[in-house]
Residue, then its C-alpha position, 0 to 999 in steps of 0.5 A: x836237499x838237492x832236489x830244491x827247485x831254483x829257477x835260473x837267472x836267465x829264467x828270471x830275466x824272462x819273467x821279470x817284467x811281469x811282476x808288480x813293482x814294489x812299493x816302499x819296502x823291498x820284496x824278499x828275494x822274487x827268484x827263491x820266493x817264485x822257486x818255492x811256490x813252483x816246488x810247492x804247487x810241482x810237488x802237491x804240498x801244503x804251504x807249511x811243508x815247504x822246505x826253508x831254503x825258500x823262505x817262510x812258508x807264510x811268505x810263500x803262500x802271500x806272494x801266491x795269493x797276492x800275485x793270484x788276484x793281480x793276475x801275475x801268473x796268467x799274463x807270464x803264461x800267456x806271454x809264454x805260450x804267445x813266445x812259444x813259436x811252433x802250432x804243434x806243441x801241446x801245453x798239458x794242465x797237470x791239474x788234480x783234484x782230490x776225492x774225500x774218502x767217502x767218495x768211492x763208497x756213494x755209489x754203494x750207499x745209493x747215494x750216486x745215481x747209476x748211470x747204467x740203468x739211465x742208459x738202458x731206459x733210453 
């Protein structure tokens, strides 16, 4: 498994003030938990098919939901971007979405309009 995301620990050091602090018992490891959610999310897989050297896939899929909703990882990119310095970079959201199978076939079955006829009505 050498192709294992592992966020460094200057990495780590940056980010850090940006976690919520932990309550009671110690969170598990926030450097292999954070590398597992970002080789999940990198790499489009399901939370279960993440490799064990991260911990529990459970654990995981926890720390992301929860972190979500506390708005964790909107305020590091925020505060990344803001540190960035230079106007003439660019951020690009490698963002996708799947189609469910039958969605090539709508437009054959009419159940898509034709945008073509609409254009040629104006």
């Amino acid at each position: 498994m050498d192709d294992l995301l592992l966020l460094s620990e200057a990495q780590m050091r940056r980010i850090e003030p940006y976690f919520p602090l932990s309550h009671g018992v110690p969170r598990v490891d926030d450097r292999r938990v954070l590398s597992g959610i970002l080789f999940v999310i990198r790499n489009g897989l399901r939370w279960r098919d993440a490799p064990s050297a991260y911990g529990p896939h459970k654990a995981i899929y926890n720390r992301f939901i929860r972190w979500s909703r506390l708005g964790v990882f909107n305020r590091i990119l925020a505060e990344l971007a803001a540190q960035g310095g230079s106007a003439d970079l660019l951020m690009i959201d490698a963002t996708h979405l799947k189609a469910h199978r039958t969605a090539a076939s709508l437009l054959k079955k009419g159940l898509y309009p034709d945008l073509s006829d609409a254009a040629e009505a104006d």
